[in-house]
N, C-alpha and C positions, 0 to 999 in steps of 0.2 A: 160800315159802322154797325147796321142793323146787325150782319154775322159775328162780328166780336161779343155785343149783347147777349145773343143769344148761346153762343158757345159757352161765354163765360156763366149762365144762369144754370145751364145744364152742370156745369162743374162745380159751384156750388150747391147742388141739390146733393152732389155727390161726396161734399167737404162738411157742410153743417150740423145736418142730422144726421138722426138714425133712419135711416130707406128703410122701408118693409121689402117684400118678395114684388108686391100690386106695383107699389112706385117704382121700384128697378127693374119689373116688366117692362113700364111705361117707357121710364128714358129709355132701355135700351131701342125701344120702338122707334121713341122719335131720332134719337140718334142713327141708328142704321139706316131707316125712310129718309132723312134729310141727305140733300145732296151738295149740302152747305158743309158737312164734316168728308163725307165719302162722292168724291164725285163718280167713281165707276165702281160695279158691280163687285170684281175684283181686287179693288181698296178692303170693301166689307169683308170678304171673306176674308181675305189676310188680318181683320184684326178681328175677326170670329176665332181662327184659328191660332192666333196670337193670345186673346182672353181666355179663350172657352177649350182651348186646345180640341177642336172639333173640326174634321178635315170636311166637307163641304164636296159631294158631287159635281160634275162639270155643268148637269143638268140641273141642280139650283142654282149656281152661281148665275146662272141669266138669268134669276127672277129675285128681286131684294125679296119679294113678296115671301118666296119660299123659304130664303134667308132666316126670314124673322121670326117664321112661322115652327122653324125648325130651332131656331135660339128660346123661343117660348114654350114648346114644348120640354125641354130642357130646363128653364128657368121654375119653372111651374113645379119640377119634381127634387129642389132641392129645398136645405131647411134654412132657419134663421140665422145659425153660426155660418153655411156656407154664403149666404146674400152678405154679410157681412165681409169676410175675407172677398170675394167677389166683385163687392163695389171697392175694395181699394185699389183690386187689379184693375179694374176698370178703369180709376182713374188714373192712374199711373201710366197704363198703355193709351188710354184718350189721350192724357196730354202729349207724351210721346210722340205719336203720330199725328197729333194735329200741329206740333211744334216742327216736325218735318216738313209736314205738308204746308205750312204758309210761309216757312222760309225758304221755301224753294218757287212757292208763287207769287213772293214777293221779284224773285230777280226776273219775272214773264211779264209780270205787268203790274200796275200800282193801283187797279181798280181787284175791289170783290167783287163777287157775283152778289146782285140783290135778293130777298129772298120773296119770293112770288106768295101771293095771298092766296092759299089754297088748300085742301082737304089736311094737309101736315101742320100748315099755321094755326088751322082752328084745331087739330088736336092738340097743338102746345099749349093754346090757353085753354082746353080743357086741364089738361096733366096739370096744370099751372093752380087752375083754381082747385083742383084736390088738394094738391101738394099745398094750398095756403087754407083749405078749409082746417088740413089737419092740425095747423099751429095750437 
């Protein structure tokens, strides 16, 4: 139940407002780091390469780390009009792939994975509390 919550708050961040470049750094962050959306290595890249149209080495695909770090440098050098068309792709392909992906781990088993209290959960209630200081 906790991963539906949180899935769906992130898809709202991405439906209600206006995102800046800072908060669409962010979700992307906590999106690709969660392993609540991307369980392997190789999920992220395919939807890096599906958003970002950005082909991904075989030598970062083993690290999200580098993933991210390579999506952020990226993210960091476009402008307002493109953060914009950007976050629709985003959403559009998140739910996509997340609509894939839990109808097919619906037919494996009827339990989600929990999500663990850790360096990602406390960054979501950081991003969280920005994203509500801005209202």
């Amino acid at each position: 139940m906790d991963n539906y919550k949180e899935i769906n708050s992130i898809l709202k961040h991405f439906l209600s407002r206006r995102v800046d470049k800072e908060n669409l750094i962010g979700l992307i962050v906590t999106i690709l780091l969660n392993k609540t959306f991307f369980s392997t290595n190789y999920e992220v890249s395919k939807f890096i390469k599906l958003t970002f149209n950005l082909e991904m080495p075989k030598y970062v695909v083993r690290s999200r780390t580098l993933m991210v770090a390579k999506i952020c440098r990226h993210l960091v050098a476009i402008n307002d009009k493109e953060v914009e068309l950007l976050k629709s792709i985003i959403y559009s392909n998140l739910v996509m792939v997340l609509s894939e992906q839990y109808s097919l781990e619906w037919h494996y088993d009827d339990k989600i994975k929990t999500v663990k209290n850790d360096a990602l959960s406390n960054m979501n209630k950081w991003i969280g509390g920005i994203l509500k200081k801005d209202k």
